[in-house]
N, C-alpha and C positions, 0 to 999 in steps of 0.2 A: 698130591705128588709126593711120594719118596725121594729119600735122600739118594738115592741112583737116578733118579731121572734129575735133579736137580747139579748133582754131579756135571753128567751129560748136556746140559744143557748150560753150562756153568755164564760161559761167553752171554748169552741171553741174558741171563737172571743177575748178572753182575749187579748191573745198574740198577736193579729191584732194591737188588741188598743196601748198595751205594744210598740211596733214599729213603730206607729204614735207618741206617746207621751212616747218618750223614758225617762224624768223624771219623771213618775208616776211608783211607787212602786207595787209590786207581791199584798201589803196589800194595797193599795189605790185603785188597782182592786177590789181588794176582798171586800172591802167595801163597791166597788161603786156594786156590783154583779149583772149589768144590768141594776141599776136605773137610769135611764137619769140624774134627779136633782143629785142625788149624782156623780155621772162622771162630770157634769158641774161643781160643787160643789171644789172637786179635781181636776179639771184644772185650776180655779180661785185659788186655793190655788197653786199649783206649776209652773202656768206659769205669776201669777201675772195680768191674763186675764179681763179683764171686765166681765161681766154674760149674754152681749150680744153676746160677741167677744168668747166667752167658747161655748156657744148654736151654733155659726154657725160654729164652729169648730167640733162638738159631728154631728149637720145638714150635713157638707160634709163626716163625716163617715159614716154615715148611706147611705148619698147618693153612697157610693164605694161598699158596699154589698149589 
């Protein structure tokens, strides 16, 4: 799956993400509402991740669906 259909489909795959990154919040989804930069965004901010280390973390999700 790409990052457009993941997009699109955001409402679906919320709660995928939710359970990969169990400290990101219902409203840090919602925020991020598909946008890649903003998901990487709020994983730098709750996992204290680099922006490299955030991007290949959002890269193996994308690569699971």
């Amino acid at each position: 799956m790409n990052w457009d259909q993941i997009e699109g489909n955001w409402k679906q795959i919320k709660g995928e993400a939710q359970a990969q990154w169990g400290k990101l919040t219902n409203d840090d989804l919602d925020v991020a509402a598909g946008n890649r930069e903003k998901l990487v965004g709020k994983l730098q901010e709750r996992y204290g991740y680099a922006k490299e280390e955030a991007e290949k973390e959002v890269d193996s999700f994308i690569a699971k669906h």
